[in-house]
N, C-alpha and C positions, 0 to 999 in steps of 0.2 A: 528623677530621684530613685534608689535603689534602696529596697533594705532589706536585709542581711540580718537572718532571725537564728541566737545563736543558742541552744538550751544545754544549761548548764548547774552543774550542781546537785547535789541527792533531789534535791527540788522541782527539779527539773526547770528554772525559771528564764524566761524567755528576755533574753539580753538585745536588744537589737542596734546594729551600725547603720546607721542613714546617712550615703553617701553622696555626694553630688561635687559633680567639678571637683576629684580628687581632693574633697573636704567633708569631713563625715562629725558623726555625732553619734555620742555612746549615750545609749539606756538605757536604765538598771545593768550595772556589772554586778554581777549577782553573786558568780566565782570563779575561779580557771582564768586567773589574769591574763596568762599564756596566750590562753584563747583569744582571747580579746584583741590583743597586742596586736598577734597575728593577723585578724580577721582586718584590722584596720592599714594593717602596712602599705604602703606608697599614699597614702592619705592622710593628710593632716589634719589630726584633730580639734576641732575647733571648741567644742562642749562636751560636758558629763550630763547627763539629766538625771535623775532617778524620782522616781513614782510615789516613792514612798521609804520611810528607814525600817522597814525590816529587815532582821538580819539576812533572808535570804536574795534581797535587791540591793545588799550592799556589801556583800565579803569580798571581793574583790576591789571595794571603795577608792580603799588608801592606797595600793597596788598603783592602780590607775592615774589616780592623781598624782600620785608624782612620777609617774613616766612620764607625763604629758605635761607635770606644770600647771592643772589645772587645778580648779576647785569646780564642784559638784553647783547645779542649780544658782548659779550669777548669772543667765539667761541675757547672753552674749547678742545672740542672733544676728550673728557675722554673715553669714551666706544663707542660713535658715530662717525660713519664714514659720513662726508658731504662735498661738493662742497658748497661755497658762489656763487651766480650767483648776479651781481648786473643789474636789471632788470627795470629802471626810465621808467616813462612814467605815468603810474595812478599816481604817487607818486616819487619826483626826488630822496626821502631814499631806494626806492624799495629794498629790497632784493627776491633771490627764493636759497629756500636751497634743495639742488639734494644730497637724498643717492641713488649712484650709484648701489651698491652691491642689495639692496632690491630694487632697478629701479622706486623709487620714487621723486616726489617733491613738494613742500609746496611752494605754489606761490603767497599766498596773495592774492592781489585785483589785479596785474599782468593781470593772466591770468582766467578765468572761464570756465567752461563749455559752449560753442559754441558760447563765448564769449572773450571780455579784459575790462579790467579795462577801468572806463570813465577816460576822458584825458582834462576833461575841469573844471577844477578845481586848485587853486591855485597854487600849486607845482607840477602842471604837464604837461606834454608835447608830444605834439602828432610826435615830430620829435623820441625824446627819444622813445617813446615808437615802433616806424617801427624801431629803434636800438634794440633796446631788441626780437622782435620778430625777428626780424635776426639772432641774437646770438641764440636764445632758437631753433631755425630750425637746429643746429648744433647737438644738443642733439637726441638717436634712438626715434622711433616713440614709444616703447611699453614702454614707461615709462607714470605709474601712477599720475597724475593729484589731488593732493587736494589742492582745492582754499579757499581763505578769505569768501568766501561765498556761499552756496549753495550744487550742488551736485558735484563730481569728474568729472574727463575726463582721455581719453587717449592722450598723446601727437602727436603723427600720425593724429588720427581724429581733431584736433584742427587746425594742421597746414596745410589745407587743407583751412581752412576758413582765414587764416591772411590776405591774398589778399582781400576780402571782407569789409574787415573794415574801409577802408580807400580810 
């Protein structure tokens, strides 16, 4: 499996294509449809996933869905193998999607590098979110971290800091 981290938007928010066997999978298209299109060509797209509706994991949404035909989150998993984690707190639609087999996951605004998602924002909530980081301490430490924004993390080094946040 390949993925293809693509940052886009004043936001700078991390779009990523997960590729495998000439069949990939978009998420969060965040903006720069163009981008997207491009990044996926000679590959069939199989899913949209997005993390969460904020506007800056979704401007590129509709764009997308209809070049491809699809709809967003109906968690196909045609060639991909994923876990849904529902993960509220930055955002009460939270998703974190975990392939287990390649000990990865796509966390959105969840979680970040030695960091979480702010919790003071309309649909969020800082009780949900000490839930979410409970559930995710369940998950091995040596799983790969790609967040809504920014750089990667290890899950181990992250959950060292959840106490800290709060």
């Amino acid at each position: 499996m390949k993925i293809e981290n693509l940052v886009l938007g004043r936001l700078r928010t991390n779009c990523y294509i997960v590729k495998k066997n000439n069949k990939c999978i978009i998420i969060d298209p965040g903006d720069e449809a163009e981008k997207i299109i491009e990044a996926c060509k000679g590959y069939k797209v199989e899913e949209i996933l997005v993390t969460h509706h904020h506007w800056d994991h979704i401007l590129a949404l509709k764009e997308i869905e209809e070049q491809y035909h699809l709809k967003h989150n109906v968690f196909l998993k045609k060639s991909f193998s994923y876990e849904i984690i529902k993960t509220p707190g930055h955002a009460s639609d939270s998703l974190t999607f975990y392939f287990k087999d390649e000990k990865v996951m796509f966390t959105g605004d969840f979680l970040f590098f030695h960091t979480i998602g702010r919790c003071d924002l309309e649909t969020s909530s800082i009780e949900d979110m000490k839930k979410s980081l409970e559930e995710i301490k369940k998950y091995p430490d040596d799983i790969k971290i790609y967040p809504g924004h920014g750089r990667g993390s290890v899950l181990g080094e992250e959950k060292v800091l959840f106490n800290s946040y709060f």
